[in-house]
N, C-alpha and C positions, 0 to 999 in steps of 0.2 A: 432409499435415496440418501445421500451425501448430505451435511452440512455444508455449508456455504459461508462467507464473509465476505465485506466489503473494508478492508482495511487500509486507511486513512494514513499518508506519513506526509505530513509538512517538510518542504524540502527548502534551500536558501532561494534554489533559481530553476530557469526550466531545464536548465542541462543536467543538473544534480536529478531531477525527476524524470526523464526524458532517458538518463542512464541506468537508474533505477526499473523506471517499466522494462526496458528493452531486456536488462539483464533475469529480472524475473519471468517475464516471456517466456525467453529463449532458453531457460530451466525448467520449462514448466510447471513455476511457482503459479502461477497468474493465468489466465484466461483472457484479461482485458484490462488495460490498465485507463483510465480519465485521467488526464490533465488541464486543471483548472487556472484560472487568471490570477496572480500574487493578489492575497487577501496582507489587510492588518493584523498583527500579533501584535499582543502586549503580554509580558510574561514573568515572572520572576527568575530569574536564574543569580545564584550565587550570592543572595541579598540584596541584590536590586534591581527594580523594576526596567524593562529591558521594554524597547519598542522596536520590529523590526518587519520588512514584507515579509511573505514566506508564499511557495509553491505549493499548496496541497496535490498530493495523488492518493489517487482510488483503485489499488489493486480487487479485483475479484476473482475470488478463490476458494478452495475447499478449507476449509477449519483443521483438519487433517496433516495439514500445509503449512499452517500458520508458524511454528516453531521456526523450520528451514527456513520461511519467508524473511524472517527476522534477519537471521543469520546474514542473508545476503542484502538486505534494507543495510544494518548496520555497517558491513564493508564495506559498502557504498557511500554512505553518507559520510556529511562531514562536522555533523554536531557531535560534540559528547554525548548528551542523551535524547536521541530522536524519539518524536514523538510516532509512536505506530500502535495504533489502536484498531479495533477489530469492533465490527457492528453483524451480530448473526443475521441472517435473512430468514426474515418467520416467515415468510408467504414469497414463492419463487415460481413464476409459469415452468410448465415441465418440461417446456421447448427450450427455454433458454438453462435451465438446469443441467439439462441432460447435456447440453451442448457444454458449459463449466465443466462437468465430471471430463468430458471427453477431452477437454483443450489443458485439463489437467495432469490427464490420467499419463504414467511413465511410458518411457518409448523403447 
């Protein structure tokens, strides 16, 4: 079986995220993307403390993946250095796995 991630990019807004999921979709970087309600960030950038909303998204996808996913998170986005972090999935039902590999796999 395939590794798996759930990888994490805070976005400004939902359209920046919303364009983000779709474009990964439809590359078949992603299997599934969540979009969640603007949380608070607090963050340093540049020497000083920064407060701003931000959109998280929850791409899930194969690890395999993760590099290309990058590639297109970054054209997309519109911060200098977007945050896109990756969390492995140690325990996956094999229904919903199997289904990621597939919604993954090249066309």
């Amino acid at each position: 079986m395939a590794a798996f991630l759930d990888v994490w990019v805070n976005c400004p807004d939902r359209e920046t995220a919303e364009a983000i999921a779709a474009d990964c979709i439809e590359r078949r970087l992603a299997a599934c993307a969540n979009i969640f309600a603007p949380i608070a960030s607090l963050y340093h950038w540049k020497g000083k403390v920064e407060s701003d909303q931000e959109v998280p998204l929850v791409l899930k996808t194969r690890a395999a993946l993760f590099d290309d996913l990058c590639v297109v998170v970054k054209a997309r986005h519109p911060f200098e250095v977007p945050s896109i972090v990756a969390t492995e999935l140690v325990a996956i039902e094999k229904a919903y796995a199997a289904w990621l590999e597939e919604e993954t796999a090249p066309r």
